[in-house]
N, C-alpha and C positions, 0 to 999 in steps of 0.2 A: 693562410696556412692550411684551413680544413679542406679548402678546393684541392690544394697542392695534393696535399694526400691521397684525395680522393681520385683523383686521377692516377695516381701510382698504383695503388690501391687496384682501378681498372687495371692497369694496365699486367698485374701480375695475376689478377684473377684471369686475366685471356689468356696468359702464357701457360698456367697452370689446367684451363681446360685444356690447351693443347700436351701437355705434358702426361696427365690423364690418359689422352687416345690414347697415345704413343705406348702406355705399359710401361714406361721407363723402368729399370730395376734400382733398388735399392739395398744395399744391406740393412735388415734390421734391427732398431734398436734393443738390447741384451741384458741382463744382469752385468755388472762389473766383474772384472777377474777379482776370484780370488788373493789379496795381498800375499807374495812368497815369505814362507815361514822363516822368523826372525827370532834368535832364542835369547840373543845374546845381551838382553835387556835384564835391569834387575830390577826385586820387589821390592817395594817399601815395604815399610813396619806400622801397623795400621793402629791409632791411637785413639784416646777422644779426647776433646778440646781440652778439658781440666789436666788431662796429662802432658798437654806442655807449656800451661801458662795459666797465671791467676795473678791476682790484684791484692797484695797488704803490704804493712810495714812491717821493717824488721828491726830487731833490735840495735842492729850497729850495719855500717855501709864501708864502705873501703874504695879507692881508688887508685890510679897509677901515684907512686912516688914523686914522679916530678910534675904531677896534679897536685900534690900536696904540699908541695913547694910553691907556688902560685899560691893556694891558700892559706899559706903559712906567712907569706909577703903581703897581704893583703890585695892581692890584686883576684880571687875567687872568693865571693861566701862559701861558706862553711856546705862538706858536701849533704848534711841532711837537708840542710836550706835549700839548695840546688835541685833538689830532689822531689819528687809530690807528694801528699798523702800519705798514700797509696799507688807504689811506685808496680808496673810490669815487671812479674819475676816469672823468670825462665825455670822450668822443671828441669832438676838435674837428670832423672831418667831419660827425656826426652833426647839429652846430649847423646850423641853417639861415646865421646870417649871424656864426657863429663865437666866439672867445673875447670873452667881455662885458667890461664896467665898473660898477665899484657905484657906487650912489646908487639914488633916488626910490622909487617906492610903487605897488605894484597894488594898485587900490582897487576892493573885490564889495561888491555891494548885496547882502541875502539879506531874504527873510521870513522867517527860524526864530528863534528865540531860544534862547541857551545857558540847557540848564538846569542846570550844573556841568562840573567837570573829568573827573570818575570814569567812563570810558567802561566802562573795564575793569567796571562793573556797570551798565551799559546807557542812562547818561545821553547826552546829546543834546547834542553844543555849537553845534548851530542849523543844520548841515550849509553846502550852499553853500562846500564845500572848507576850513572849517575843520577840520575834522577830518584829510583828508590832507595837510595843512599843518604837524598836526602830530603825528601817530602816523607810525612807519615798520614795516611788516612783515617777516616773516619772507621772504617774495620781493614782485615786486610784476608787476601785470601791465596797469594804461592803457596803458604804451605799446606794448603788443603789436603795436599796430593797423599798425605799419608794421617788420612781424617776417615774413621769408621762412615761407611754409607749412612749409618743410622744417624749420625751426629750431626754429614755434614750440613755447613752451614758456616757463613762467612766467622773469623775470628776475630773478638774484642780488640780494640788497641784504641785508638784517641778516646774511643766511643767503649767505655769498659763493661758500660754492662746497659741490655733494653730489655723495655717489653711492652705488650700490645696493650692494647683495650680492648676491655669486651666484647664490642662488635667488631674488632679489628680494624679499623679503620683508621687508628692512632696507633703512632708508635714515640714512646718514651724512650729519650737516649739519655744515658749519665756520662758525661764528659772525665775526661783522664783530671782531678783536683789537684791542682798547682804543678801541674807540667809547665815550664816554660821554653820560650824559644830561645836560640844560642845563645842571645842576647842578654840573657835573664830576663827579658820582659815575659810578664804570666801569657799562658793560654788561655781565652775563655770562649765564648758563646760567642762572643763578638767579632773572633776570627772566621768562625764557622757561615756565621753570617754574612759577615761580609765576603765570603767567597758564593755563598750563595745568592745574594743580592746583586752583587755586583761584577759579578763572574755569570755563573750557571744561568742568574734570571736576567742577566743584560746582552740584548741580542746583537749588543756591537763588541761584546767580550768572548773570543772561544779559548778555554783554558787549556792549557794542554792535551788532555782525555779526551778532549770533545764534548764535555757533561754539559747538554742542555733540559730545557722544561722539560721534554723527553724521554730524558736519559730517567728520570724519575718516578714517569707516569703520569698520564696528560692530568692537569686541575690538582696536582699534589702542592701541598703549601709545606714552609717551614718556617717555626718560631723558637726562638728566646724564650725559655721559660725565665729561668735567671742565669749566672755565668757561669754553670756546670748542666743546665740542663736544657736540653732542645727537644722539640717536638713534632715529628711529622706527620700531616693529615693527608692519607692514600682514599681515591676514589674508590679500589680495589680492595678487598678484605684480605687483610695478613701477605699481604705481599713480600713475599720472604724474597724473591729474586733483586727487588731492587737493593738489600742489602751488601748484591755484590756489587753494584753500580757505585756504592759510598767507597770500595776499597783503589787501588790502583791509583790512576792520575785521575779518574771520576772524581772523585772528592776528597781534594788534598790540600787543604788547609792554607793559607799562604796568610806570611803577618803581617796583618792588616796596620799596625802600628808604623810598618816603612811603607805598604801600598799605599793606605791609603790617598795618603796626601801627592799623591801623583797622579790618579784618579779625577778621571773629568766630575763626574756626580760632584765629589769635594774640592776639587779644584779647577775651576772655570774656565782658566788661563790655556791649558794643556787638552789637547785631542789626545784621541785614543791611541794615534800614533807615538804620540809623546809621552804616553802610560805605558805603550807596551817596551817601546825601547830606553826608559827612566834606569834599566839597570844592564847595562853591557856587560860582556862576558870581563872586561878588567873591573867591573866592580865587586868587591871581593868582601867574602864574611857576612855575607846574606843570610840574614836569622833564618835558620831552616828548627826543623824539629826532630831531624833526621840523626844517624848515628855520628856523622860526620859533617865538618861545615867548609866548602871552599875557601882556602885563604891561598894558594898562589894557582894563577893562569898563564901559562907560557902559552901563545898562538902556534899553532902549527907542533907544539912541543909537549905539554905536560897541561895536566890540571894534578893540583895536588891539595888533600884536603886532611883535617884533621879531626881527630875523637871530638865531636861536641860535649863539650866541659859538664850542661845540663840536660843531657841525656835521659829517661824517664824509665829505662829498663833495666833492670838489675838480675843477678845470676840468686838461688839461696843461701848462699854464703851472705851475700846481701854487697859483694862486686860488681861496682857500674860499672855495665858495656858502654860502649864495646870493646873488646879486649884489644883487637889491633889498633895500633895509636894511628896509623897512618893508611891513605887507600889514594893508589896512585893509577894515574889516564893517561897512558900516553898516547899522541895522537897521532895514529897513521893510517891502518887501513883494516876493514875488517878480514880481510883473508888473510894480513898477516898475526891479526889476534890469536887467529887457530895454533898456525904456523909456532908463533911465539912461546905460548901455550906449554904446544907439546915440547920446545927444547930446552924450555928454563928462563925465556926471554922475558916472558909473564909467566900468571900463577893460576889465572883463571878463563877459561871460555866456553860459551856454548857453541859446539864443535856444531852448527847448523848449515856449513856452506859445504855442498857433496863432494865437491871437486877437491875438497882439502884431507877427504875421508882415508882414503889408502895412505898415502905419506903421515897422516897421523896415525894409526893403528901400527904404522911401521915403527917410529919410532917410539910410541907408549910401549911396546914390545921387548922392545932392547932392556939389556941387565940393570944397566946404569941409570933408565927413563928418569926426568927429574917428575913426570906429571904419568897421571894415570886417567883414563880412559871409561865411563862407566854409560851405553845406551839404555835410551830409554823408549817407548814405545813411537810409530809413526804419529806423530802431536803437529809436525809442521808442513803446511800444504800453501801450494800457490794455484791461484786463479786469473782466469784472465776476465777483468770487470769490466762490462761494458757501459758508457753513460748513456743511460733509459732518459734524459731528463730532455721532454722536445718540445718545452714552454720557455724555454731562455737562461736556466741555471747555466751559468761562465758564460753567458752572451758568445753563441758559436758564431762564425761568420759563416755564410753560404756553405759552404763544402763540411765544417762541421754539424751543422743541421742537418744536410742528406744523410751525412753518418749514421744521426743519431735516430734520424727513421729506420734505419735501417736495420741497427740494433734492435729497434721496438718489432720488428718481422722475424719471428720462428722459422721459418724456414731458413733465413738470413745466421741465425743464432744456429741452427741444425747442420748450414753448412760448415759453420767454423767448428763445432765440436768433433763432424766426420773428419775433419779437414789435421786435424792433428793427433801425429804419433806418441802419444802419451806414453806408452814403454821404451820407444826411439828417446824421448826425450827426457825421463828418467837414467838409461843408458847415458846419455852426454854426460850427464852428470856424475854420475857414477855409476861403475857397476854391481854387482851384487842383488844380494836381495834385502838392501838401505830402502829403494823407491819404492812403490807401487804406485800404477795410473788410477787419477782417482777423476771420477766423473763430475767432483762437484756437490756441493750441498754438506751434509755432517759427513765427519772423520768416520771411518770404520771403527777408529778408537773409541768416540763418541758412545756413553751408555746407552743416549738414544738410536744409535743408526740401526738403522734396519736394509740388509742389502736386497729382499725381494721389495723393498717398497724403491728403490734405487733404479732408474732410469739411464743407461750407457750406450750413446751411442760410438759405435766402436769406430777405428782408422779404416779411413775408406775414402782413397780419393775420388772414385768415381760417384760413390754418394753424395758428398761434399759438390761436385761440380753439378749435380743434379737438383741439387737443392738452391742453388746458386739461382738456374733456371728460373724453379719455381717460385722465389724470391723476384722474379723480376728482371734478372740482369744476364748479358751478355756480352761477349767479346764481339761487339761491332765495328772497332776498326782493325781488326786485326792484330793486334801486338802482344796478347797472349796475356792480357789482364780484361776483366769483364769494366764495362758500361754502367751509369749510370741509365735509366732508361731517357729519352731525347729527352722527355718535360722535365726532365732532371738537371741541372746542372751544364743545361746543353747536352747531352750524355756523354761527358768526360768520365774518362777513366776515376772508380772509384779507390781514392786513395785514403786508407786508416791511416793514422797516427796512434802507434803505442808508445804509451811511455812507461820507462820502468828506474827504480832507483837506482842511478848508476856507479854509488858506492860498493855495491857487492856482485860478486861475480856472477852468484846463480843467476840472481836480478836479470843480469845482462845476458848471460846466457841462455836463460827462458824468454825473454823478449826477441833472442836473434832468431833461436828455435821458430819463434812463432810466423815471424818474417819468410824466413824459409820455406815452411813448409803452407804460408798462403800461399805463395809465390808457386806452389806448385802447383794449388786448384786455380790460379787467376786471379788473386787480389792481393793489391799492390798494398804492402802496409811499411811505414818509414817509421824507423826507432829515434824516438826522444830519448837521450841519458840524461838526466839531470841526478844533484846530488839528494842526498836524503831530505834535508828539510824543505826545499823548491818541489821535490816530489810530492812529500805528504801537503804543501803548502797547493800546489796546484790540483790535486784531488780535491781536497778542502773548500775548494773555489769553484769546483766544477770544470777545469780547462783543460778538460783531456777527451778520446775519441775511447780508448781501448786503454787500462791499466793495467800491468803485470804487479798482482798483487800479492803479499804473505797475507793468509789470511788471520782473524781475530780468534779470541777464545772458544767466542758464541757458537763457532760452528765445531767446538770440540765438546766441551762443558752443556752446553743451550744454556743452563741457568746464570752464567755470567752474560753481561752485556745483550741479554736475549733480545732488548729492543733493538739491536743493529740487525736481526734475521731477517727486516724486513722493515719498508719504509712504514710504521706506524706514527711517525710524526715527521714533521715538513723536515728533518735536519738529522734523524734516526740512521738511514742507508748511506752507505758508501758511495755508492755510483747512482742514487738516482735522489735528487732533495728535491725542494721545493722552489720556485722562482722568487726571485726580488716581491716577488704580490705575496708570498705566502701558499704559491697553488700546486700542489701534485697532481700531475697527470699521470696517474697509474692504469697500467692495462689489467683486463680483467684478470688474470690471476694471478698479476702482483695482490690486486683486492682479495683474493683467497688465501694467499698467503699472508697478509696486512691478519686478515678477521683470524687465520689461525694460529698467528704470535701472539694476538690479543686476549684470544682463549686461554692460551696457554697460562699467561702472566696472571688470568684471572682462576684458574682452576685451584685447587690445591688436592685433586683425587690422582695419583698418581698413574691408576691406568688411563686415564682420559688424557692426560699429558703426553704417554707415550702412545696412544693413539692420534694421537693432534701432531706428532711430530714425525710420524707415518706419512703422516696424509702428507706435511710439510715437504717432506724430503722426494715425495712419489711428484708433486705438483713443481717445485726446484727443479729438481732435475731431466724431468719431462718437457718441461717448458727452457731449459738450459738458461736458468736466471744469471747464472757468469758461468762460465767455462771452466771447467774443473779441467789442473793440470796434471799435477804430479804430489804426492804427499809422501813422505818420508822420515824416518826418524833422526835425532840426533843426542851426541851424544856431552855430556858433563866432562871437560878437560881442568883437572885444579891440580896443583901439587901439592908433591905425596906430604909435604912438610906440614898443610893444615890437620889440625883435629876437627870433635865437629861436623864432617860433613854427613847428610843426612844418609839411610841406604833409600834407593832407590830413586831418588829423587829427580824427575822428570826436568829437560831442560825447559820446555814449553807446556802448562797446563793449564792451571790459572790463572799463572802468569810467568813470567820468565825466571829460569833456574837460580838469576842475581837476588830475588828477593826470597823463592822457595827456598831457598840454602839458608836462611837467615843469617846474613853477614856478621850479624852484631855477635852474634855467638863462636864465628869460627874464631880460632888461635892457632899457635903454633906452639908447640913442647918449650921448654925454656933450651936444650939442647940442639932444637935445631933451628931457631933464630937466627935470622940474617940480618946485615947491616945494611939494611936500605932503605930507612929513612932521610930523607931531605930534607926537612924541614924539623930533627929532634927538638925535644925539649921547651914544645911551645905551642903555647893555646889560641884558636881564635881570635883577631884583633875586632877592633871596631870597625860597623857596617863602612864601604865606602868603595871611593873609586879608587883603584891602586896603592888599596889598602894591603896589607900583608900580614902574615902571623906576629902573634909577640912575643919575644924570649923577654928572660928575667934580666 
C-alpha cells in the first residue's frame, strides 16, 4: 500500500511541476459571502437555570381523573408512592401561558420507522422525537437555548444535582431518589452502570448516540458510590463540556432489569445480535423513564404512546406531567410531516425540509391557519463528508480505496469544493434569503465562528478542473470523466459513490446537486438512496465513498459533542475511525486539528478557547476537511391550540426543537381540546411482545 502511494504520489508531483510552468490560472480562495439578512426569526427570553426548574417535595400531588381511577381499583400505588423524594418541579414563570390541564394529544408525522425498543444497542425507534419522549439523560440540554451566557451549562435531570473536587478531577453526581421506570421498578446507580459497563465501555455495543470511551474523555472512569450516587474520575481538570455528552442519546439510561438478562456478559446463550434485536418494534411497554411509554405499534401506520403513570416531573401546583395524556406517530414521510403540519393533519414539525418553505408560509398566512409558523436562526447545515479512512475502516474493495486516497489529496478536496454552486444549490432548494453557502467548518451562527479565520473557496469550474490536474487525474480516454492515473486502478474512470438519506427530499436533492455538477468538471459520482437507518448504519460502519450529511451540534454549539470536531479518539469522527487493529491514520492537519480539540477540552480560559477555535476553523476549512454545502434556517410549525410553547425557541441548537419545547409541559386550554385520543382511559400494560395498553 505505501509503494502504491508512492507512485501516485510521483506521479502527481510531475503533473504539478508541469502545471506550475504552465501559470495555470486560478480563482482564489475568499472570505465567504456574507449570510443575506434574515429578520424574521425571534428571541427567546433569556433565564437562569433556577428559573425553570428545582428539585423538592410538595405538600400534595394530583393527577389525571382517570389516573385516579386506576389507583382507586388498585391496579396503581398511590400517586406520592409513584412519585421520588424529590420530584422535578417545573417553574410556573418559566411557562409561557402557565400551569396547564390534562387531556388530548400532540400528534408528529415522521418518515422513520422503529426498528425495536433496544436503543441501548443502537436500534432506531424512527426518530422525530420519539426517542426523547422517551429516554431521560443523565442532564439535559434543548432548552439551553434561552439559558443566560453566564449560566450556561447543561441542566440537572436524572443527575439533579454535582460537583467537583478540589483538584477537579472528580465529579460527584446525586441521582434523581426514587424515580422509577414505567414499570414501577426503582432507578438506581445500577442502571447507570450498566449502561456504562455494558453499553459505552463494551466495544461490541454502540448505543444509539454513539457514546464511547471517548465520548467522555480518554482514561475517564465511572463508579457506584451507592444507589443514588456515582462518580466520575476525568484525566482533565473540571471538564465541564463533557457534561454535555451525559445529556441526549449520549447517556440515556436504559432498564437494566429487562436488558440485562439479554445481554451476552449475563447471558452466555445469546450473541450480541440476539441482545440487540431481544426487543422488536411489536414489543410493547418497554420501561422507559420518559414522559410517555409505547403501548400500541401499527407497522407502516401509527406508534401510539401513553402518559407514563411514574413520571418524576411535576408542575408547583404539585401536577404530574405530563399534561397531554397521549402522543401519536404516524408513519409516512417526512416532507409530508411539514405538509401536515401546516393544515391541521398534525400538530407539530420542525419546518427543516426548504422545498416545503413557501407552500408553508402560504398557508401559516391564511385567516383560518390551524398552525403558526415561528423561524429561527440559520442552525441547520449539510456537508458533503468524505471517508479519510485508507487503513481498512468498511473494508473498501479496490476502487473504493483509490477513492479514499484520493479524498486524503487537497488538491483533490479543492477541486470538489471549486467544483460546486453553493448559492445555485441553495436556490434548488428554495428561494429567498432561508440559505446561505456555507464553506464548511462552524455555523456563522456559532458563538465561536469567526469569518476572517474562514477559508472559501468559491464556484469555479475552471479551478475545480485545474485542480483536478494537479491532483493527478485526467481524461485519458476521452469520455469527458477524468482517469485514474494508469498505476491506478488500470486508469479507469474514477467513479464516487455518494450516499445520502433517501427518506428526505433535501437529502436527495443535495446528493443529485452534487452528481451534477461533478459531472460538470469530469467526475463521475453514482447516488446511493438508502433509508435513514441503513444510512446512519452504513456510515457507522464505514461503507461509504462520499456522504451527504446534516451536520451535529458540535459544529454550532463547539461545547456540545466537541470530541466529534475531530478524530481525537479511534471512534470520535464521522467519516474518518480507526481500523479493526485500533489504528488512525491521520494526515498532518487532521493532527493539528486532533491537538486543537484537545486543547480546547482541556482549557478552561475563555480567550484561549476562542483562539483555539480560530485556528480550528482557519486549518478546517483551508485544508476543506468535508465540503461545506449550504446552511439555512428553519422554522417551529405547532398548532395554535397548544399553550406552553416557549418564545423563540430554535428548531436546531442543542438539540432538536422536540425536546427544547419541553413536551411534558405543553397542553391545550380545556376549550380547545380535541377528541383524538385512540387509546383513552388507559395506562401502560406489562413489558412484552404484543402487548397493549390496559383499560379498567
Amino acid at each position: 500500500m505505501r509503494k502504491w502511494n508512492y507512485r501516485w504520489g510521483v506521479v502527481s508531483l510531475l503533473l504539478g511541476v508541469s502545471i506550475v510552468t504552465a501559470h495555470a490560472q486560478v480563482v482564489e480562495p475568499t472570505l465567504p459571502p456574507e449570510p443575506p439578512k434574515f429578520d424574521a426569526q425571534s428571541t427567546p427570553i433569556f433565564v437562569g437555570v433556577k428559573d425553570i426548574l428545582e428539585f423538592k417535595s410538595l405538600p400534595q400531588y394530583h393527577e389525571p381523573e382517570y389516573m385516579a381511577a386506576f389507583e382507586k381499583a388498585g391496579l396503581l400505588p398511590p400517586l406520592a408512592e409513584r412519585l421520588p423524594k424529590e420530584p422535578m418541579v417545573f417553574k410556573t414563570g418559566n411557562m409561557r401561558d402557565g400551569i396547564g390541564v390534562y387531556g388530548d394529544v400532540l400528534r408528529h408525522v415522521i418518515g422513520g420507522r422503529p426498528e425495536g425498543w433496544n436503543a441501548m444497542a443502537g436500534q432506531s425507534q424512527g426518530w422525530g422525537g420519539i426517542d426523547t419522549a422517551l429516554f431521560e439523560c443523565l442532564t439535559r440540554t434543548g432548552p439551553l437555548f434561552q439559558v443566560k451566557a453566564e449560566e450556561l451549562e447543561p441542566l440537572p435531570n436524572l443527575a439533579k444535582s454535582w460537583e467537583w473536587s478540589e483538584d477537579g478531577h472528580k465529579l460527584t453526581m446525586h441521582l434523581v431518589e426514587g424515580a422509577k421506570w414505567s414499570d414501577g421498578v426503582p432507578f438506581t446507580s445500577e442502571d447507570v452502570m450498566f449502561f456504562w459497563d455494558d453499553a459505552v465501555m463494551d466495544p461490541n455495543v454502540t448505543p444509539l448516540g454513539g457514546a464511547g470511551p471517548d465520548t467522555f474523555g480518554e482514561g475517564t472512569t465511572l463508579r457506584a458510590i451507592d444507589d443514588y450516587t456515582i462518580e466520575w474520575t476525568f484525566k482533565a481538570v473540571r471538564p465541564v463540556q463533557f457534561l454535555y455528552q451525559m445529556s441526549s442519546a449520549s447517556f440515556c439510561p436504559q432498564p437494566a432489569h429487562i436488558l440485562k438478562p439479554q445481554h451476552p456478559k449475563y447471558n452466555p446463550k445469546n450473541t450480541y445480535e440476539d441482545f440487540k434485536n431481544a426487543f422488536p418494534a411489536d414489543y410493547m411497554n418497554m420501561p422507559v423513564l420518559g414522559a410517555w411509554v409505547v403501548t400500541v405499534h401499527r407497522p407502516d401506520d401509527v406508534v401510539i404512546m401513553r402518559r407514563n403513570p411514574y413520571y418524576w416531573k411535576v408542575d408547583e401546583a404539585g401536577n404530574q406531567l405530563p399534561y397531554l395524556n397521549e402522543m401519536h406517530y404516524k408513519l409516512s414521510t417526512w416532507e409530508a410531516r411539514d405538509i401536515e403540519a401546516a393544515t391541521g393533519g398534525g400538530d407539530y414539525s420542525n419546518l427543516e425540509h426548504p422545498e416545503n418553505y413557501v407552500e408553508s408560509l402560504k398557508r401559516s398566512s391564511e385567516p383560518n391557519a390551524p398552525s403558526k409558523l415561528e423561524f429561527g436562526a440559520r442552525t441547520i447545515g449539510f456537508s458533503l463528508n468524505l471517508n479519510y479512512a485508507a487503513n481498512g475502516w468498511g473494508e473498501p474493495d479496490a476502487r473504493g480505496q483509490a477513492v479514499r486516497e484520493l479524498n486524503r489529496n487537497l488538491d483533490f478536496r479543492k477541486a470538489i469544493s471549486y467544483g460546486i454552486d453553493r448559492q445555485g444549490l441553495g436556490n434548488s432548494l428554495v428561494k429567498g434569503p432561508f440559505t446561505a453557502p456555507y464553506p464548511g467548518g462552524l455555523y456563522p451562527a456559532s458563538a465561536f465562528y469567526d469569518r476572517d479565520s474562514t477559508v472559501y473557496y468559491p464556484f469555479s469550474i475552471e479551478s475545480a478542473k485545474e485542480y483536478l490536474k494537479r491532483a493527478g487525474l485526467a481524461d485519458t480516454d476521452g469520455d469527458g470523466f477524468v482517469n485514474f492515473p494508469a498505476s491506478v486502478m488500470s486508469g479507469a474512470n474514477v467513479e464516487v459513490v455518494v450516499s445520502a438519506d433517501g427518506d428526505g427530499a433535501t437529502n436527495r436533492n443535495i446528493a443529485e446537486t452534487i452528481v451534477s455538477s461533478m459531472e460538470k468538471i469530469g467526475v463521475r459520482v453514482i447516488p446511493q438512496f438508502v433509508g435513514s437507518n441503513s444510512f446512519m448504519a452504513n456510515n457507522a460502519a464505514g461503507q461509504f465513498d462520499w456522504a451527504v450529511t446534516r451536520n451535529g451540534s458540535e459544529l454550532l454549539t463547539v461545547t456540545q459533542n466537541t470530541q466529534n470536531l475531530a478524530p481525537v479518539g479511534p471512534q470520535t469522527s464521522g467519516f474518518h475511525k480507526a481500523n479493526a487493529a485500533g489504528a488512525l491514520d491521520l494526515l498532518p492537519f487532521e493532527e493539528d486539528l486532533v491537538n486543537t480539540v484537545k486543547t480546547f477540552l482541556d482549557s478552561t480560559n475563555p480567550e484561549e478557547r476562542v483562539a483555539l477555535m480560530k485556528h480550528y476553523q482557519k486549518v478546517y476549512t483551508e485544508n476543506v476537511y468535508s465540503v461545506g454545502l449550504t446552511n439555512y434556517a428553519a422554522a417551529l410549525v405547532i398548532n395554535k391550540r397548544f399553550a406552553n410553547v416557549p418564545v423563540g425557541m430554535p428548531v436546531f441548537l442543542f438539540n432538536w426543537g422536540e425536546d427544547s419545547i419541553i413536551r411534558e409541559r405543553l397542553y391545550v386550554p380545556t376549550d380547545k381540546q380535541q377528541d383524538y385520543e385512540l387509546t383513552p382511559n388507559t395506562i401502560p400494560g406489562k413489558p412484552g411482545k404484543g402487548e397493549g395498553p390496559v383499560s379498567q
